[in-house]
N, CA, C and O atoms as a Tripos MOL2 file, in Angstrom:
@<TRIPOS>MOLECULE
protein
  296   295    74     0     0
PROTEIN
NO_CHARGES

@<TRIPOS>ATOM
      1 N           0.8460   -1.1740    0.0000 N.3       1 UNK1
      2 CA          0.0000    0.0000    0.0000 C.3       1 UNK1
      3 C           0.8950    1.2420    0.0000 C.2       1 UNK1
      4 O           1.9690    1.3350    0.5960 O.2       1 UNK1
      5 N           0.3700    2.0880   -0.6720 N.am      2 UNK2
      6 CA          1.5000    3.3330   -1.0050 C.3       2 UNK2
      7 C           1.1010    4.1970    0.3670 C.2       2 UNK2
      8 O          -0.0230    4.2140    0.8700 O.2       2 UNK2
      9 N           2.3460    4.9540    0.8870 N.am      3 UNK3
     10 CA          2.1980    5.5750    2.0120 C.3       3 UNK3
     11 C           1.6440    7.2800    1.5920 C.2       3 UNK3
     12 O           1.7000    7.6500    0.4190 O.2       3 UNK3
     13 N           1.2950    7.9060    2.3370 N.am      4 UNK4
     14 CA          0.4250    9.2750    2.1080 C.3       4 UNK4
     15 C           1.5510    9.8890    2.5240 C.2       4 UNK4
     16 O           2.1410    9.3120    3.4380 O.2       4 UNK4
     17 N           2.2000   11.2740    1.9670 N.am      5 UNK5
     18 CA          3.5460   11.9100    2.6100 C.3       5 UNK5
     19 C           2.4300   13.0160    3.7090 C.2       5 UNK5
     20 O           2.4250   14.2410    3.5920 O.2       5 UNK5
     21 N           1.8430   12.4960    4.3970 N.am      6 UNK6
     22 CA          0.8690   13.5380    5.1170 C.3       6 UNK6
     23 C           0.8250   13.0740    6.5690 C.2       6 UNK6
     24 O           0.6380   11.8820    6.8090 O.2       6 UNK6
     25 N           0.9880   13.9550    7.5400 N.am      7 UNK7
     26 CA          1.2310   13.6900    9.1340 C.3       7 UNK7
     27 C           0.1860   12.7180    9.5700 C.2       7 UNK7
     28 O           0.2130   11.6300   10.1450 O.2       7 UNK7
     29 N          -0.7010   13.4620    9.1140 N.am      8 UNK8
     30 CA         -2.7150   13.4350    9.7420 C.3       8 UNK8
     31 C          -3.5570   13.2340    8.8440 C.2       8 UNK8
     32 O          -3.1900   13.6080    7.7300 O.2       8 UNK8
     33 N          -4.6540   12.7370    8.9160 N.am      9 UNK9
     34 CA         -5.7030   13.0260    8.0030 C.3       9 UNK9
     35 C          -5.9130   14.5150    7.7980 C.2       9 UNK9
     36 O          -5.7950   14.9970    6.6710 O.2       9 UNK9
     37 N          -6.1910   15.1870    8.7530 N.am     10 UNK10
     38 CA         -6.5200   17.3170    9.1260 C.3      10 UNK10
     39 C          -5.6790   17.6800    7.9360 C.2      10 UNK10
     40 O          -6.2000   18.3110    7.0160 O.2      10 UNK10
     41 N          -4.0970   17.2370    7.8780 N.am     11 UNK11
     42 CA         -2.9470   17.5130    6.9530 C.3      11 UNK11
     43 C          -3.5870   17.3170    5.7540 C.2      11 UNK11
     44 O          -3.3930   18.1280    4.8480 O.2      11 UNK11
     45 N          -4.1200   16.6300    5.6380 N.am     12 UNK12
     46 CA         -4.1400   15.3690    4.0640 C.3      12 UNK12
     47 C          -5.1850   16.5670    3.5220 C.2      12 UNK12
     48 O          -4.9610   17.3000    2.5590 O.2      12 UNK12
     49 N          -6.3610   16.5900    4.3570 N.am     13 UNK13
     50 CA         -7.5260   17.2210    3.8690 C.3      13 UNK13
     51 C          -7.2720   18.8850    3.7640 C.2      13 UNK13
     52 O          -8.0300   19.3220    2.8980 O.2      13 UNK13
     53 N          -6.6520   19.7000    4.2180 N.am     14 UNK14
     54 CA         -6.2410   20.6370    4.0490 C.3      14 UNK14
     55 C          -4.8900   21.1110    2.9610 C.2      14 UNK14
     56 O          -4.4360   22.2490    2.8430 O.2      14 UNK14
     57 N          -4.3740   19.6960    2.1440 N.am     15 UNK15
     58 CA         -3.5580   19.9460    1.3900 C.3      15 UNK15
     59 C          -2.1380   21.1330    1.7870 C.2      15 UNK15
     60 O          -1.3600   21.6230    0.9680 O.2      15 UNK15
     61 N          -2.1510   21.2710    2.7620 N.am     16 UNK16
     62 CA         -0.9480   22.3220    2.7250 C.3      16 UNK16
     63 C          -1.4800   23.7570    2.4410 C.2      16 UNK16
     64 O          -0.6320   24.5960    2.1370 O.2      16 UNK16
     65 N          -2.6930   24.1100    2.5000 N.am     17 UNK17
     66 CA         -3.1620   25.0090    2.8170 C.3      17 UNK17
     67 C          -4.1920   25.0970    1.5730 C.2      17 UNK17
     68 O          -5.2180   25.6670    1.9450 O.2      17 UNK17
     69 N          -4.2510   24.6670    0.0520 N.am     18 UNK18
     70 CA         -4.8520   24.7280   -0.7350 C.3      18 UNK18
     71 C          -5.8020   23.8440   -0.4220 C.2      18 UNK18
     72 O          -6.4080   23.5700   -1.4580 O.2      18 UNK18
     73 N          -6.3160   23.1480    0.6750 N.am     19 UNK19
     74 CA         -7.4580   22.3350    0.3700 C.3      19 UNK19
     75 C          -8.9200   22.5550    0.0100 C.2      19 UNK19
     76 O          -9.7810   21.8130   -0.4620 O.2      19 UNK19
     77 N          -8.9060   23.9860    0.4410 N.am     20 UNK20
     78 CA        -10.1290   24.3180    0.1850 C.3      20 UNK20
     79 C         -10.2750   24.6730   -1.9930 C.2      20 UNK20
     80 O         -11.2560   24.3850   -2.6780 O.2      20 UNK20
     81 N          -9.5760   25.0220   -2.2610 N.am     21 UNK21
     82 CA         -9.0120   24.6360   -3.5940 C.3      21 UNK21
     83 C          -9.3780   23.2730   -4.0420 C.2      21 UNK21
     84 O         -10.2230   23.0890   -4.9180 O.2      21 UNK21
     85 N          -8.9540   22.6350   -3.6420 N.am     22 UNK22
     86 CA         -8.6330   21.2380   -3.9500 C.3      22 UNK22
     87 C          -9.9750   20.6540   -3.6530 C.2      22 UNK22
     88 O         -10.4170   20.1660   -4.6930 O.2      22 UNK22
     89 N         -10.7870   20.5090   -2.6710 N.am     23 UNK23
     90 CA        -12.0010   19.8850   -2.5840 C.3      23 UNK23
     91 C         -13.0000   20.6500   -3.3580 C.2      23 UNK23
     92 O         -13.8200   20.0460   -4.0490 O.2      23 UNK23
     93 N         -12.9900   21.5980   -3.3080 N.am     24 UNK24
     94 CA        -13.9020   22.4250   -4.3040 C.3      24 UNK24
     95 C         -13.8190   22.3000   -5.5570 C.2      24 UNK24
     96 O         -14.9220   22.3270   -6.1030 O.2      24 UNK24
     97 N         -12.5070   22.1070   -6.5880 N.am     25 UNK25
     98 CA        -12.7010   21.3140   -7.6110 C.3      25 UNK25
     99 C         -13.0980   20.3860   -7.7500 C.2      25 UNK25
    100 O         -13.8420   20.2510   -8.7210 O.2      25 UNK25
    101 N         -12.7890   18.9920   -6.7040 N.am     26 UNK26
    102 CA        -13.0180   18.0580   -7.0460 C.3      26 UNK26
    103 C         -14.4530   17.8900   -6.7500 C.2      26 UNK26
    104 O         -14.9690   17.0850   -7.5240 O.2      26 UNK26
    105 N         -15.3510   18.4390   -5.7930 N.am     27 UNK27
    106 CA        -16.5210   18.7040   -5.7760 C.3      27 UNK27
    107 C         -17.2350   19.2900   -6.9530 C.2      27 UNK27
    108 O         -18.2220   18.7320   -7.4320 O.2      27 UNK27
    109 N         -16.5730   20.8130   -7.5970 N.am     28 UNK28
    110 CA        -17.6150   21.0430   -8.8850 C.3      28 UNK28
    111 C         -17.1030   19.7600   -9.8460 C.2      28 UNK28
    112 O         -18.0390   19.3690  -10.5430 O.2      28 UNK28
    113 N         -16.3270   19.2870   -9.9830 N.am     29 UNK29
    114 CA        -16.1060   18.2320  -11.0870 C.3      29 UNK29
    115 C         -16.8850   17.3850  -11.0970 C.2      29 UNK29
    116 O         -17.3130   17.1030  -12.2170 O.2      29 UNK29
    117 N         -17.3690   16.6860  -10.0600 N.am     30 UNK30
    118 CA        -18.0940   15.5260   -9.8770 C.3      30 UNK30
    119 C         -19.6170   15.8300   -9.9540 C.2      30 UNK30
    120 O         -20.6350   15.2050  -10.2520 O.2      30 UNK30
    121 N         -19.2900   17.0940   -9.5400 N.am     31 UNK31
    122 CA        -20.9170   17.7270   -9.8630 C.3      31 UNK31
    123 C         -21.3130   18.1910  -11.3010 C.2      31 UNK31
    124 O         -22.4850   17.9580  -11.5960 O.2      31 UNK31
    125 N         -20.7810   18.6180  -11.9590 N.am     32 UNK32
    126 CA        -20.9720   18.5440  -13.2050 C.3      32 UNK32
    127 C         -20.6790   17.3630  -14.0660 C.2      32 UNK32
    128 O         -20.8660   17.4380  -15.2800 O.2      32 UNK32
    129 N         -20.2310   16.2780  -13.5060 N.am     33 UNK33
    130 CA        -20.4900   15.0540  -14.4450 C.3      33 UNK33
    131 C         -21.3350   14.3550  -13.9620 C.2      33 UNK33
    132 O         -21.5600   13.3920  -14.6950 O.2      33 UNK33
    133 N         -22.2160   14.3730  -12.6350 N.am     34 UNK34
    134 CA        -23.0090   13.7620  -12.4880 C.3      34 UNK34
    135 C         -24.5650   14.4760  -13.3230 C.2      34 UNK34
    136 O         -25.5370   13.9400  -13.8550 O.2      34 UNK34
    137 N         -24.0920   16.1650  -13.0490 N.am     35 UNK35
    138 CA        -25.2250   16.7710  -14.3850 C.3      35 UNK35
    139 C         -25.3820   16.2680  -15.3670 C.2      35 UNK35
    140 O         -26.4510   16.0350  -15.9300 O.2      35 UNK35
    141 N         -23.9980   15.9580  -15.8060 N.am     36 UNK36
    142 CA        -24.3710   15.5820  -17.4100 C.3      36 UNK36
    143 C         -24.4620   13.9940  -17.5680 C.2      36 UNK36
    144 O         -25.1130   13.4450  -18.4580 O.2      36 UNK36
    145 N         -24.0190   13.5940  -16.9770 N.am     37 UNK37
    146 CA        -24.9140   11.9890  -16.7800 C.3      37 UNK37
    147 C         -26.2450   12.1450  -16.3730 C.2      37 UNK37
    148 O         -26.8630   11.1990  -16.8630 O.2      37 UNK37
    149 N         -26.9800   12.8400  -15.7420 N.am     38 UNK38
    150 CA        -28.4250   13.0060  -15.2820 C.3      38 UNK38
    151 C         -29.1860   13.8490  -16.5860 C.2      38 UNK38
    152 O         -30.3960   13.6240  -16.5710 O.2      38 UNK38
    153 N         -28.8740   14.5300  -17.4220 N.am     39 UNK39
    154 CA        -29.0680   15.3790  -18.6450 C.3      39 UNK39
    155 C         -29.2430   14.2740  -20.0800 C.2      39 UNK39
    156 O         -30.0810   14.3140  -20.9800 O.2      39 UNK39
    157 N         -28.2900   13.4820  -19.8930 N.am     40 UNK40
    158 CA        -27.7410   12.8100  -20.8980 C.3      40 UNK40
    159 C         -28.8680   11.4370  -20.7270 C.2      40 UNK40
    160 O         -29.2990   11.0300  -21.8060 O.2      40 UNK40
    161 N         -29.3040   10.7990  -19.6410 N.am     41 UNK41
    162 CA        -30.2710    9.8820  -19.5010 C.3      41 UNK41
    163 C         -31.3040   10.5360  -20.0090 C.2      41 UNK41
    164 O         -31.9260   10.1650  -21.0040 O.2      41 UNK41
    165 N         -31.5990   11.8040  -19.1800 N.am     42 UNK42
    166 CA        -33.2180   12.3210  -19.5040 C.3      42 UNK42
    167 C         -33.7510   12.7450  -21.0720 C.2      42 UNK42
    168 O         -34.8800   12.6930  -21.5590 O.2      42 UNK42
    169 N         -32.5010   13.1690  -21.6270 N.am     43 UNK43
    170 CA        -32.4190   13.4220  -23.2140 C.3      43 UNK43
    171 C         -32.7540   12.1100  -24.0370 C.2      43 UNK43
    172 O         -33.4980   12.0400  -25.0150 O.2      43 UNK43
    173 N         -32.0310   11.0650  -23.4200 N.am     44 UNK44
    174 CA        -32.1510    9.4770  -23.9740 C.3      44 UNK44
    175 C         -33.5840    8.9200  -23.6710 C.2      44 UNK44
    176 O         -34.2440    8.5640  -24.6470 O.2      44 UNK44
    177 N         -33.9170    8.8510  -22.9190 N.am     45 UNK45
    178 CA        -35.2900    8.1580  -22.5210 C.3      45 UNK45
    179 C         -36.1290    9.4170  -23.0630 C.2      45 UNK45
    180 O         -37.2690    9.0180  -23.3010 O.2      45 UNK45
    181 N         -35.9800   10.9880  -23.3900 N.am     46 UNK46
    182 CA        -37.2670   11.7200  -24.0720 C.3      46 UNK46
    183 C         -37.0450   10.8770  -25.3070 C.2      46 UNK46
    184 O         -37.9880   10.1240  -25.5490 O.2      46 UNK46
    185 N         -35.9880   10.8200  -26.1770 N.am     47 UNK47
    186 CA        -35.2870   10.4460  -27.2830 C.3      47 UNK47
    187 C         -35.7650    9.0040  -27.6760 C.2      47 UNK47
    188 O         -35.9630    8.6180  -28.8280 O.2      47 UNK47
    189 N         -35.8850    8.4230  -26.7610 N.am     48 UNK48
    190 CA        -36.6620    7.0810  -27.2510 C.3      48 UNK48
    191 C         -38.5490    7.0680  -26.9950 C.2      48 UNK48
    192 O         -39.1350    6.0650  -27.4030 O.2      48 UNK48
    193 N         -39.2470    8.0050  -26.4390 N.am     49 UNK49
    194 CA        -40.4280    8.1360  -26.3120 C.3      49 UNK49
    195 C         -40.7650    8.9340  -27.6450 C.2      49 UNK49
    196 O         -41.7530    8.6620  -28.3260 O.2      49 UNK49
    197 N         -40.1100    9.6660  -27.8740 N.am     50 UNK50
    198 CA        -40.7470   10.2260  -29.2780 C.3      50 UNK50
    199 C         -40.4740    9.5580  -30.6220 C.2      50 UNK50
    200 O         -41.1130    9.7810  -31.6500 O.2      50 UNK50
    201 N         -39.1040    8.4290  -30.4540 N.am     51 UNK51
    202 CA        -39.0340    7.3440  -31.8330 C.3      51 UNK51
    203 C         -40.2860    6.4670  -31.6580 C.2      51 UNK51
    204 O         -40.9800    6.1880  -32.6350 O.2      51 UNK51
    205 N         -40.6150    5.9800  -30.2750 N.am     52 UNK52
    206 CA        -41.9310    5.2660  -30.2870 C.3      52 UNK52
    207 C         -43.3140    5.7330  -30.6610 C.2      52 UNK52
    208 O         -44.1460    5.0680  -31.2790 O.2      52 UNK52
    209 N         -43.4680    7.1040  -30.1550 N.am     53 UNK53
    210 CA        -44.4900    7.9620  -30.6810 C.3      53 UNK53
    211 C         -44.5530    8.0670  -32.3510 C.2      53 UNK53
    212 O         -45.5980    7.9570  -32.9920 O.2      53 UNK53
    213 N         -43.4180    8.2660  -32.8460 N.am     54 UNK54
    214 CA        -43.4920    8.6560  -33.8550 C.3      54 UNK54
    215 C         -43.1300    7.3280  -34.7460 C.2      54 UNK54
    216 O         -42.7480    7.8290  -35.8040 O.2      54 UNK54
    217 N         -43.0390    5.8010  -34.9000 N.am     55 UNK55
    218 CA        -43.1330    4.9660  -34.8870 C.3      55 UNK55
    219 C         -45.0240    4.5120  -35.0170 C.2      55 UNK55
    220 O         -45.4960    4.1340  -36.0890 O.2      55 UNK55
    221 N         -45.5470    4.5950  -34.2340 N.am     56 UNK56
    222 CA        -46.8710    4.4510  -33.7210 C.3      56 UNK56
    223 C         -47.5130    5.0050  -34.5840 C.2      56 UNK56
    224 O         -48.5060    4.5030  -35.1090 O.2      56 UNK56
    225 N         -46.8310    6.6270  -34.9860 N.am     57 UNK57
    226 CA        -48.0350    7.5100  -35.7560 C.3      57 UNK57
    227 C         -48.0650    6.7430  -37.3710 C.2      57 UNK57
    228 O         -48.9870    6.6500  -38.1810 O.2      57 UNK57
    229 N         -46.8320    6.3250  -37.4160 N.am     58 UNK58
    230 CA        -46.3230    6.0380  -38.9740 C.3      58 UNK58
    231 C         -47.1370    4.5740  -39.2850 C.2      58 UNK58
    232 O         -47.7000    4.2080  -40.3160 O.2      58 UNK58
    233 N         -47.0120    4.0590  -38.3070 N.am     59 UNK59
    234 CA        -48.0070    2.7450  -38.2760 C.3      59 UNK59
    235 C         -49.4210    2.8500  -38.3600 C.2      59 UNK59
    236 O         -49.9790    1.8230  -38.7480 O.2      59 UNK59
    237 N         -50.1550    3.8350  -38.0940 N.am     60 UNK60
    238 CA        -51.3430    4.1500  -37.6480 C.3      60 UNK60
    239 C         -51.6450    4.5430  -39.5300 C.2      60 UNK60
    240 O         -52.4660    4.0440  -40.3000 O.2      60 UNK60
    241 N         -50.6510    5.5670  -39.7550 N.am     61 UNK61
    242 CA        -50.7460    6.2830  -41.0730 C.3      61 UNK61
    243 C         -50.8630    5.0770  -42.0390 C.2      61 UNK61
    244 O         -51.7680    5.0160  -42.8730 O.2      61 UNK61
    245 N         -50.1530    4.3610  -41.9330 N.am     62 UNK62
    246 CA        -49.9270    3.1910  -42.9040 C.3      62 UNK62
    247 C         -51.4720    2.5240  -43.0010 C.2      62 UNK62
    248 O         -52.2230    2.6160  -43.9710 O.2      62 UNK62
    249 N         -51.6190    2.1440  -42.3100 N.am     63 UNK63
    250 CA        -52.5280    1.1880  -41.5870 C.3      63 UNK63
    251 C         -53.8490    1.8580  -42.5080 C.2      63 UNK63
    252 O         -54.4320    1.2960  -43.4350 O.2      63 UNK63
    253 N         -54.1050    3.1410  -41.9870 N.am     64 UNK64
    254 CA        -55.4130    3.7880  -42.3960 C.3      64 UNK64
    255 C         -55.4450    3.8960  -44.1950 C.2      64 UNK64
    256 O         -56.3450    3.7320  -45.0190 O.2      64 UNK64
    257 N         -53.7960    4.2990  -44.3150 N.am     65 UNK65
    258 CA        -53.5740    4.1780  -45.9700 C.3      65 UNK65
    259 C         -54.2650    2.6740  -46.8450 C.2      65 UNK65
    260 O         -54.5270    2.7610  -48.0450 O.2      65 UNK65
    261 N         -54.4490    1.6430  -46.2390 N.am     66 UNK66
    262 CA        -54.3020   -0.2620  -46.6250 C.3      66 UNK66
    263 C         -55.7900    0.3460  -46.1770 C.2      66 UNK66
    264 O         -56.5500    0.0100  -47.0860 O.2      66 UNK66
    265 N         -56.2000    0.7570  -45.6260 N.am     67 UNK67
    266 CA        -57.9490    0.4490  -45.2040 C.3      67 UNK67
    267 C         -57.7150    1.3380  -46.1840 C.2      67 UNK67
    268 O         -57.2450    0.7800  -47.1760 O.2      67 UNK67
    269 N         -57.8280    2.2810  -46.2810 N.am     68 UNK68
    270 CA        -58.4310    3.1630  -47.8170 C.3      68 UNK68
    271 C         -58.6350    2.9990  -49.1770 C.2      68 UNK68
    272 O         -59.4780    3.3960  -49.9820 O.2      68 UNK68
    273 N         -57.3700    2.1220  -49.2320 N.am     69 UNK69
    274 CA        -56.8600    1.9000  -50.5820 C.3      69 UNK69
    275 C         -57.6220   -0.0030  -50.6930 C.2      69 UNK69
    276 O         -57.5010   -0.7330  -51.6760 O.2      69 UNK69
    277 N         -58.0210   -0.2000  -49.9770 N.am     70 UNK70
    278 CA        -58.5500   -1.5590  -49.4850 C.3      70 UNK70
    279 C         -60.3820   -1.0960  -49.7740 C.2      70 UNK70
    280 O         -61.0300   -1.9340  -50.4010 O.2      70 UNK70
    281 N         -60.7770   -0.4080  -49.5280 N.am     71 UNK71
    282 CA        -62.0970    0.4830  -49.3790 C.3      71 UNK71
    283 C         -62.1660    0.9100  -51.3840 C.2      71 UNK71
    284 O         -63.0660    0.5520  -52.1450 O.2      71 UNK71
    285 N         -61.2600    1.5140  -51.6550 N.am     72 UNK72
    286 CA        -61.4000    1.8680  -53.1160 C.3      72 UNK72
    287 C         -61.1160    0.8360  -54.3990 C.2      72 UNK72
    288 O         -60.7550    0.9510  -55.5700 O.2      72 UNK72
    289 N         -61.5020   -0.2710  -53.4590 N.am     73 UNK73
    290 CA        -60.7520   -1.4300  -54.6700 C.3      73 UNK73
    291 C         -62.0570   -2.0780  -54.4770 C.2      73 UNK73
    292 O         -62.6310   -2.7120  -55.3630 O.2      73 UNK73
    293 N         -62.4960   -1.8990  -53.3080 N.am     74 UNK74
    294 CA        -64.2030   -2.7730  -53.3880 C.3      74 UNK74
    295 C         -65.1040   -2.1970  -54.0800 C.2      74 UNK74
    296 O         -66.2230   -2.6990  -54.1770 O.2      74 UNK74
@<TRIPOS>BOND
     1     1     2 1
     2     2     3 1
     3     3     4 2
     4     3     5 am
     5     5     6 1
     6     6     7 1
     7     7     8 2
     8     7     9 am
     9     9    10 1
    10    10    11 1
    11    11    12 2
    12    11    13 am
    13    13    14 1
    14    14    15 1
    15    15    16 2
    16    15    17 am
    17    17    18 1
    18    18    19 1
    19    19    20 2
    20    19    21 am
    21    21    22 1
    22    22    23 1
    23    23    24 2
    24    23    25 am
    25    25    26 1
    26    26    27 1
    27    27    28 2
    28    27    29 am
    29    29    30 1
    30    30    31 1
    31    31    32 2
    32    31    33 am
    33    33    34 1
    34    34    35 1
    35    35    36 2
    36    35    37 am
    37    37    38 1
    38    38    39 1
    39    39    40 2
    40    39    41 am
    41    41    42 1
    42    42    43 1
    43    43    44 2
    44    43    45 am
    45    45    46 1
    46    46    47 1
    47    47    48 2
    48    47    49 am
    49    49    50 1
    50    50    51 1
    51    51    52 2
    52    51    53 am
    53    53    54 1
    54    54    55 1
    55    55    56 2
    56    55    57 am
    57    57    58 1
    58    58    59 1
    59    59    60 2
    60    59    61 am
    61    61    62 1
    62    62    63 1
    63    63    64 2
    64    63    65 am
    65    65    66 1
    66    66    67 1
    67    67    68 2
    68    67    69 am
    69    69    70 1
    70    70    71 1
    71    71    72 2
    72    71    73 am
    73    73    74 1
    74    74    75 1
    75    75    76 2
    76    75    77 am
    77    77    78 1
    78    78    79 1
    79    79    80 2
    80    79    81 am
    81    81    82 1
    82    82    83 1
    83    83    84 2
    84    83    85 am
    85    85    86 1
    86    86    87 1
    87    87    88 2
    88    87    89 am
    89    89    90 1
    90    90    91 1
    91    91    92 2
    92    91    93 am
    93    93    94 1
    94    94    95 1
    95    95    96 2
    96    95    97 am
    97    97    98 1
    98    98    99 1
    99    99   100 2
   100    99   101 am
   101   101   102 1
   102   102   103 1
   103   103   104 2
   104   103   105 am
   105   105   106 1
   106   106   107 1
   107   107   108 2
   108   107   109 am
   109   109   110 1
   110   110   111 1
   111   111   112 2
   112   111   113 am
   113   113   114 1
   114   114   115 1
   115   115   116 2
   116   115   117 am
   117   117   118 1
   118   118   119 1
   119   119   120 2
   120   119   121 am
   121   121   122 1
   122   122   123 1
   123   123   124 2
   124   123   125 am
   125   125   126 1
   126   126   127 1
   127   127   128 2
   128   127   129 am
   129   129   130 1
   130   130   131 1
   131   131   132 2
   132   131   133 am
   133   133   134 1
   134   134   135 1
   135   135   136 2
   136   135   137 am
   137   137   138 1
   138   138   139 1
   139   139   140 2
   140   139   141 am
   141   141   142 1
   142   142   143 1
   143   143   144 2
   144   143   145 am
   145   145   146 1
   146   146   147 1
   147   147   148 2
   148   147   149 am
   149   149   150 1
   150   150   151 1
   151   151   152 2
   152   151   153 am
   153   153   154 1
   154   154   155 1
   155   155   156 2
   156   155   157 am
   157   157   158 1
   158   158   159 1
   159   159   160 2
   160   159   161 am
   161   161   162 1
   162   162   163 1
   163   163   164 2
   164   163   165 am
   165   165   166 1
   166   166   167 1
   167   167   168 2
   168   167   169 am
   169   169   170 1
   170   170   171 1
   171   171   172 2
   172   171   173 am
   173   173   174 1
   174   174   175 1
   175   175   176 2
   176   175   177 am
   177   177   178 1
   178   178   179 1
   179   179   180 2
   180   179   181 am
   181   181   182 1
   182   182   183 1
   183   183   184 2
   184   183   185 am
   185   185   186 1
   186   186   187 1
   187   187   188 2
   188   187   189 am
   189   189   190 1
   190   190   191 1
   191   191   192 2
   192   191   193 am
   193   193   194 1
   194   194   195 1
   195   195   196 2
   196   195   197 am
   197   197   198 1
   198   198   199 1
   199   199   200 2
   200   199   201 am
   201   201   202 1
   202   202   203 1
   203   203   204 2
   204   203   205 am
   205   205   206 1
   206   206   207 1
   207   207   208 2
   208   207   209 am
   209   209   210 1
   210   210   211 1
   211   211   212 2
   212   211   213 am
   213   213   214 1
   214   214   215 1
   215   215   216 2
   216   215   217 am
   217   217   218 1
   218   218   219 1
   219   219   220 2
   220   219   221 am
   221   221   222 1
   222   222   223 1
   223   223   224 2
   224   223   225 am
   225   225   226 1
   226   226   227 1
   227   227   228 2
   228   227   229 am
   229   229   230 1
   230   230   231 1
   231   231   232 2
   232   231   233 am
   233   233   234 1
   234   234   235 1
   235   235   236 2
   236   235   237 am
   237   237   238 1
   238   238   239 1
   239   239   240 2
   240   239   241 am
   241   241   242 1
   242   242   243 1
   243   243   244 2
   244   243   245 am
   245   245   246 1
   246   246   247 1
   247   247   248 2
   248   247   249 am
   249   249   250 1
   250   250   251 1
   251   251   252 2
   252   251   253 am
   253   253   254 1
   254   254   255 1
   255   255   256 2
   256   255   257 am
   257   257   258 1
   258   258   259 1
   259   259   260 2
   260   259   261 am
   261   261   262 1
   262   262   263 1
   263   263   264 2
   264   263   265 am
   265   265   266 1
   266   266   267 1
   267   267   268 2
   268   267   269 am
   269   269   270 1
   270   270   271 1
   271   271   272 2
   272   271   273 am
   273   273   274 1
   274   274   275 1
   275   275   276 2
   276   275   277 am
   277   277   278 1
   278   278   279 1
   279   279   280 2
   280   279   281 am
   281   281   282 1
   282   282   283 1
   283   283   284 2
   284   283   285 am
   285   285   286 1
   286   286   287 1
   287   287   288 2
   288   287   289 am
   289   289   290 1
   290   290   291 1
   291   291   292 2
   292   291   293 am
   293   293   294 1
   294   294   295 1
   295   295   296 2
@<TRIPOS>SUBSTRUCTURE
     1 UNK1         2 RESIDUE 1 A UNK
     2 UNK2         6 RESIDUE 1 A UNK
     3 UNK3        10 RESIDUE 1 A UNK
     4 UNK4        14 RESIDUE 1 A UNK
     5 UNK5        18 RESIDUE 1 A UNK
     6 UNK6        22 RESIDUE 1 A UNK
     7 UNK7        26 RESIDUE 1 A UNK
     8 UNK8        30 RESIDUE 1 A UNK
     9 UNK9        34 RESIDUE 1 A UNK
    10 UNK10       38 RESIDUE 1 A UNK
    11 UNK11       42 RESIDUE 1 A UNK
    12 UNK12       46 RESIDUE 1 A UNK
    13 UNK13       50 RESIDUE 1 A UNK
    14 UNK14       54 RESIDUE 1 A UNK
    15 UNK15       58 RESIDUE 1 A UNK
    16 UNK16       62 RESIDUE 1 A UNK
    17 UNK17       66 RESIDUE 1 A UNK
    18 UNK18       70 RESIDUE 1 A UNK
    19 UNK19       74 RESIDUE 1 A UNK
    20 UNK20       78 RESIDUE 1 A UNK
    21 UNK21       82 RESIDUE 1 A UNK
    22 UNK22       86 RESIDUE 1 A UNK
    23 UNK23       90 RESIDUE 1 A UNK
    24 UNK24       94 RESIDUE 1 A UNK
    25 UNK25       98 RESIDUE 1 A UNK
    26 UNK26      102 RESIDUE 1 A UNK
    27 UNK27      106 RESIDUE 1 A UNK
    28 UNK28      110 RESIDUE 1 A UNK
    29 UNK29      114 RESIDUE 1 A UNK
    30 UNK30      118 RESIDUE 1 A UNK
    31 UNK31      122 RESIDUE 1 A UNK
    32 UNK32      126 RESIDUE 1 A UNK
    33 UNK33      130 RESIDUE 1 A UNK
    34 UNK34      134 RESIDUE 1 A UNK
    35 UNK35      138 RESIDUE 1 A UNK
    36 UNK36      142 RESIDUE 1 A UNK
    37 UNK37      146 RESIDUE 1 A UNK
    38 UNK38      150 RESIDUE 1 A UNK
    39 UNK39      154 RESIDUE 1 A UNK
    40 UNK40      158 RESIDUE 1 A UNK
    41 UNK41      162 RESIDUE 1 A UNK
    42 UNK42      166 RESIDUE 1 A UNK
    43 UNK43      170 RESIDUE 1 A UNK
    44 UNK44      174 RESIDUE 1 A UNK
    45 UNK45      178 RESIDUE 1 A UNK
    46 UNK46      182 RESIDUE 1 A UNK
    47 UNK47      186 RESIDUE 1 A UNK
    48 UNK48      190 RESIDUE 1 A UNK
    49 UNK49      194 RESIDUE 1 A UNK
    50 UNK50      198 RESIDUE 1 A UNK
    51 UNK51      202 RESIDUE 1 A UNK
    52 UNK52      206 RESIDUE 1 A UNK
    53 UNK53      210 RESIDUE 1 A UNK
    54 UNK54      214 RESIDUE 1 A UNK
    55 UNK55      218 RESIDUE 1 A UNK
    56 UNK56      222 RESIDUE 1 A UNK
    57 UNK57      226 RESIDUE 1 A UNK
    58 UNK58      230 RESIDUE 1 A UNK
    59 UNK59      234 RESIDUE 1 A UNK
    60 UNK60      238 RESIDUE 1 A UNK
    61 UNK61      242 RESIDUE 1 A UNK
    62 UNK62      246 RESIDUE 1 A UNK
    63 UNK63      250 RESIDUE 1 A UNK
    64 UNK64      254 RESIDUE 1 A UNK
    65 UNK65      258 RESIDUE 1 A UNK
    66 UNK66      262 RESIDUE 1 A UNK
    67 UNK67      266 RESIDUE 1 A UNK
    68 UNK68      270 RESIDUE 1 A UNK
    69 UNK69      274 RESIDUE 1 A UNK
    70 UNK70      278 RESIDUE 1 A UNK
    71 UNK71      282 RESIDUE 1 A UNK
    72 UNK72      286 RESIDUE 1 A UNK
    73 UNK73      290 RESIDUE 1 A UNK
    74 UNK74      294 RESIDUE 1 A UNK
């Protein structure tokens, strides 16, 4: 196990005085990729409700087209 060059944990987490630096990046970082993983699902699942919607309509269209054209042949 690799050793920490740090006295204390207090040490570790305060980085030598930049920690507040240092956790705060690594905090907005993680926070903005968990945005865009949470953005990126909700875009995907709208993204597949409207291929199904629009799937459905095209089927429906079809469908009514074969009854029509089914209707003008009798």
């Amino acid at each position: 196990m690799p050793e920490l060059n740090f006295s204390s944990w207090s040490a570790f987490f305060s980085m030598g005085g930049y920690g507040l630096f240092v956790w705060l990046s690594y905090g907005v970082t993680f926070t903005l990729l968990g945005l865009l993983w949470w953005f990126s699902q909700t875009g995907h699942r709208q993204l597949l409700k409207e291929l199904a919607a629009k799937q459905a309509r095209e089927l429906r269209v079809q469908q009514q087209l074969q009854k029509q054209s089914a209707q003008e042949q009798s």
